[in-house]
N, C-alpha and C positions, 0 to 999 in steps of 0.2 A: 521471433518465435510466432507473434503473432500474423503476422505478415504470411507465412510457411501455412500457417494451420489456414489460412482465409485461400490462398492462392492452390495449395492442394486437395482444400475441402475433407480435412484430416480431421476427425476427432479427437483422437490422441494426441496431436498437437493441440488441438485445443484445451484438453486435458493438462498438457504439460505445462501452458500459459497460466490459465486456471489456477495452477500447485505454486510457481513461482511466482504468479503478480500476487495470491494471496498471502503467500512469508513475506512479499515486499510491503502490504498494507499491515501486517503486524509489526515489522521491523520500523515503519513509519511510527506506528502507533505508540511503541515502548519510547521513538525517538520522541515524541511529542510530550508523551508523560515526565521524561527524565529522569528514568531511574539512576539513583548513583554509581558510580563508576564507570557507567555506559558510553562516558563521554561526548554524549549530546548535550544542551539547552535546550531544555525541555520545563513544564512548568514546575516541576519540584525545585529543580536545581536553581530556576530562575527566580522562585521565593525564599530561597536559601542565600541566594544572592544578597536577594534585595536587604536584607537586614547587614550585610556588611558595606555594601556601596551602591548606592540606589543606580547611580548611572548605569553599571552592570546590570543590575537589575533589571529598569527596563529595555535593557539592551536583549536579556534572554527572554521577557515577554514579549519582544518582537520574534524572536525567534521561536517561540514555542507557537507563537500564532503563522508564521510559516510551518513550521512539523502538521500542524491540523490543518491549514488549509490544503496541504499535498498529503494524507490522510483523507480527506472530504474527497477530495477530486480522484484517487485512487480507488478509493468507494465510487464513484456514484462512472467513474472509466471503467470497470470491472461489472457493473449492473448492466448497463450500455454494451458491452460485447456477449456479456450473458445473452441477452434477450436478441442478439444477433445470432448469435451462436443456436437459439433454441429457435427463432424464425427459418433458419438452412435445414432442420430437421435434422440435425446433427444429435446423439445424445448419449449416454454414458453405455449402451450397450453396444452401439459402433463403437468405440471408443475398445470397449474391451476386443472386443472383433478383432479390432486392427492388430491390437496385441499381440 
């Protein structure tokens, strides 16, 4: 998608990057927290762990520090194309334009 929006110079495409990489830095984010049932290891789950089986346990604080580091890095790959995006003079009233 992003690729399409850089190669056609679309706004709307980059709009539509914009909408889905931001659900995907939330969907990291809840992954990295762990809320229950959500079936990640994330750090709730992995302190819930550790009082039954440490091994487990730090098993899912490596995993919850993978969820934040790909969280971090989707952060700060989303900041980086923003400021691409707003360097091309691209902006949210093309965008509606194209519409």
């Amino acid at each position: 998608m992003l690729y399409n929006a850089v190669r056609t110079d679309s706004s709307l495409r980059y709009m539509l990057f914009f909408f889905f990489y931001g659900w995907h830095i939330v969907v990291v984010g809840i992954g990295a927290l762990g809320v229950g049932g959500g079936g990640v290891a994330g750090w709730i789950t992995a302190f819930k762990t550790m009082e039954e089986n440490k091994a487990l346990g730090v098993l899912g604080i490596i995993v919850s520090l993978a969820w934040c580091a790909n969280c971090l890095i989707a952060v700060y790959l989303i900041m980086q194309i923003h400021k691409t995006y707003r360097t091309t003079g691209q902006s949210m009233e093309k965008a509606s334009g194209e519409f």
